[in-house]
N, C-alpha and C positions, 0 to 999 in steps of 0.2 A: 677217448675222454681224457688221459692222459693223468698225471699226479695233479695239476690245477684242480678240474675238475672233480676227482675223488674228496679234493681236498674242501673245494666250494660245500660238497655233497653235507661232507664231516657238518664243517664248521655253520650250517644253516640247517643241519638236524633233515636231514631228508630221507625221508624210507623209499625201502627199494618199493613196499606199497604206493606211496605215492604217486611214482616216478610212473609205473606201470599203470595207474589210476589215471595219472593225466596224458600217458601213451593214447591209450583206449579211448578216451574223448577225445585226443585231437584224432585219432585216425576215424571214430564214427561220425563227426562233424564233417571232417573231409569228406568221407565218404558220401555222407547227406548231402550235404551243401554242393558236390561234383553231380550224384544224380540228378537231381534237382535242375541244376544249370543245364547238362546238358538234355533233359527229357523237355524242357522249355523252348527249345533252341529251332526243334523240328515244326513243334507246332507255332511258332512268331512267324513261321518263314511260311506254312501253310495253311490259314487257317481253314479253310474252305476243306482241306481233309482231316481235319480233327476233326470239325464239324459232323463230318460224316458220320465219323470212329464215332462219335457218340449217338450222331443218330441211330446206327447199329442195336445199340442198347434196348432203345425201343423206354426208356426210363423217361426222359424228360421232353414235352413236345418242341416241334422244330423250331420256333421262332426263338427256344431258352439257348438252344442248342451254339445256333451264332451266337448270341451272346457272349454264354460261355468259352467256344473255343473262343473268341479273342481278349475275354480279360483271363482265363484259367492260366493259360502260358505265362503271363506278366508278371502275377501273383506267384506262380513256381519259381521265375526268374530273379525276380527280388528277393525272394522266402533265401533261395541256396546264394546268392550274392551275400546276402546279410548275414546267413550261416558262416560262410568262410571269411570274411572281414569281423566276427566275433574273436576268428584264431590270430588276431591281430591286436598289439597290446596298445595301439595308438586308439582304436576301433571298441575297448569292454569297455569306455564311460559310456558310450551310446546308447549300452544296452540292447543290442541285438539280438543277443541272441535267443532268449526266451519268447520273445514274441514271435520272430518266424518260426521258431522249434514249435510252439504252440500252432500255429497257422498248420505249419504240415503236417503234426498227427489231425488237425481237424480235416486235413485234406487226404490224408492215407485212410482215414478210417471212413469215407465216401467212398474212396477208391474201393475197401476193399470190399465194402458193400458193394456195391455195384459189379463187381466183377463177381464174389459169389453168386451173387445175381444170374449173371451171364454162363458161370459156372453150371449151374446147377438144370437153367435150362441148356446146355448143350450147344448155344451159341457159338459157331466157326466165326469168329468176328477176330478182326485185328484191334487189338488189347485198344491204341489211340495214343500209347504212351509215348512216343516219343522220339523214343530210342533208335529208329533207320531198322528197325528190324519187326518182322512180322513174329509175335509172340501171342500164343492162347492165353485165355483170359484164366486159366489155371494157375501157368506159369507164372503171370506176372500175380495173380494173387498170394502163390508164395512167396515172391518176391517184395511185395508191398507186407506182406505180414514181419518177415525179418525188416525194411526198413522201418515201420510199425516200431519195431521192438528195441532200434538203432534209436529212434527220437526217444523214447522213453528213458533209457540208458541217459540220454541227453536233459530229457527236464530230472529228472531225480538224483541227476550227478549229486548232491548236498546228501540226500536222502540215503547213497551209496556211501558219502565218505562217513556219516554217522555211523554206519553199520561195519566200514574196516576202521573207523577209528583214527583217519587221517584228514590231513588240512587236503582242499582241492580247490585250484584257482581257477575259473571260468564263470 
């Protein structure tokens, strides 16, 4: 950071809360907005086996099923595109970022529905997510639970700096 730096820090009044406040957004932004893009990426390239992964579920009859896998990927791909061009200062008049932030906890909290689902009856089924890897619908439910809790961190950012008492930009 150097003497500049410390010195910007001084003279624009910045707490080290701050600094740490908008650490922790941009790295759960990243984070979301990289899942995202890349759990998208498998299924644009496949849909006829996402298709599957959900028929598995045994949740929605087959005609929803195509539907679904080929707009669901599109909507994740734009959701985490417009996530990570939020982290971009040309990119916050657009307002991005709230509305995909919102899109994805509505699409995590399906997710995790449905994977409880799958959870609870015992379903050997590949998750659908995305990811090139074969993961139980356990697994990824604790893993949509923590990103779950990643978006929310993200819409209540405002509601976080009320409560440390600091200014937060995004």
């Amino acid at each position: 950071m150097g003497f500049y730096g410390i010195r910007y820090l001084i003279m624009n009044n910045i707490s080290l809360k701050q600094i740490f406040l908008n650490l922790i957004l941009f790295l759960c932004i990243y984070y979301l907005s990289f899942t995202f893009i890349s759990a998208s990426l498998d299924k644009i390239i496949d849909p006829h086996k996402f298709s599957e992964d959900i028929a598995g579920y045994g949740i929605t009859p087959n005609w929803m099923n195509n539907i679904v896998a080929i707009i669901l990927p599109w909507i994740e791909l734009f959701c985490g595109l417009f996530l990570f061009l939020s982290l971009f200062k040309n990119f916050r008049n657009f307002k991005l970022l709230d509305p995909s932030n919102n899109l994805i906890i509505g699409m995590l909290i399906w997710f995790i529905f449905i994977l409880s689902i799958a959870t609870i009856q015992g379903l050997d089924i590949d998750c659908g997510c995305g990811l090139g890897e074969k993961v139980t619908p356990f697994e990824r439910l604790v893993e949509d639970i923590v990103l779950l809790i990643i978006s929310f961190i993200i819409k209540f950012r405002g509601k976080i700096k009320f409560l440390l008492n600091i200014k937060v930009q995004a």
